[in-house]
C-alpha positions as CSV (number, residue, x, y, z in Angstrom):
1,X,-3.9,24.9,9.4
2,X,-6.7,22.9,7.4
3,X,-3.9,22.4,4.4
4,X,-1.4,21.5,7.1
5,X,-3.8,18.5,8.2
6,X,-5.2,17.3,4.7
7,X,-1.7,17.0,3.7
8,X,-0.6,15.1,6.5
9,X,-3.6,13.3,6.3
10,X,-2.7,11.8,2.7
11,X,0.8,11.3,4.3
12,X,-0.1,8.7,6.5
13,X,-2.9,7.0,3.9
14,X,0.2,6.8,1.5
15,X,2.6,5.6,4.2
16,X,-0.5,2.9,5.5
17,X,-0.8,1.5,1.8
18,X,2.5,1.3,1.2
19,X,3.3,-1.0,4.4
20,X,-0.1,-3.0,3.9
21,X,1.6,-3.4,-0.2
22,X,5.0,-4.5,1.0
23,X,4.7,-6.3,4.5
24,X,1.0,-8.0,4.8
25,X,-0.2,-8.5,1.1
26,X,0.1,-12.0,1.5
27,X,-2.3,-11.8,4.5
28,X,-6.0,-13.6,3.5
29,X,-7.6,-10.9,5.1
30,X,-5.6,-8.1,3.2
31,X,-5.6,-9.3,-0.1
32,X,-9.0,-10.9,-0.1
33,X,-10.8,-7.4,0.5
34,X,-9.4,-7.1,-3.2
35,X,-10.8,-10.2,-4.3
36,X,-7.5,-12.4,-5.0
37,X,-7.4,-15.8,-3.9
38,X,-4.4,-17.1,-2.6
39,X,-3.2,-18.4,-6.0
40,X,-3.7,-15.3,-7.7
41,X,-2.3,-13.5,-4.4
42,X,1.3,-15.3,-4.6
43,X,1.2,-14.3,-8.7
44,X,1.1,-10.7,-7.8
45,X,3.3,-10.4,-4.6
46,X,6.3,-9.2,-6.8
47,X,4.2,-6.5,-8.1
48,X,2.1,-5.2,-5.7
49,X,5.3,-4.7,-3.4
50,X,7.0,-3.1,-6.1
51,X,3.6,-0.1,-6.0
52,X,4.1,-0.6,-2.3
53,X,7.8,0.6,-3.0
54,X,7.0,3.7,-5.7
55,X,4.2,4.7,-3.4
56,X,6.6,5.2,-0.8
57,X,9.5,6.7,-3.0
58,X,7.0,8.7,-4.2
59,X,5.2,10.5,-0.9
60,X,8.8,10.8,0.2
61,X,9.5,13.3,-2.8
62,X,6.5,15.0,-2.3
């Protein structure tokens, strides 16, 4: 039953990144808790939601 829980546990911390990566990265208040600036925030969009996609391909497999 613990395994059960830890594994759905990392489910929904995979599943929360990913839709944080793909939806609200361009939020201030998301990607400034990384330290990006807006600027540097716009430069990366394309690649963070691209992580924010394999992360979710990715738990899907597991």
């Amino acid at each position: 039953m613990l395994f059960l829980s830890l594994v759905i546990l990392v489910t929904l911390i995979h599943i929360a990144i990913a839709v944080i990566e793909i939806l609200f990265w361009r939020q201030p208040i998301v990607h400034s808790q990384l330290g990006y600036n807006i600027d540097e925030a716009r430069k990366v969009a394309p690649i963070v939601a691209n992580a924010g996609l394999y992360n979710r391909h990715y738990q899907k497999q597991s």
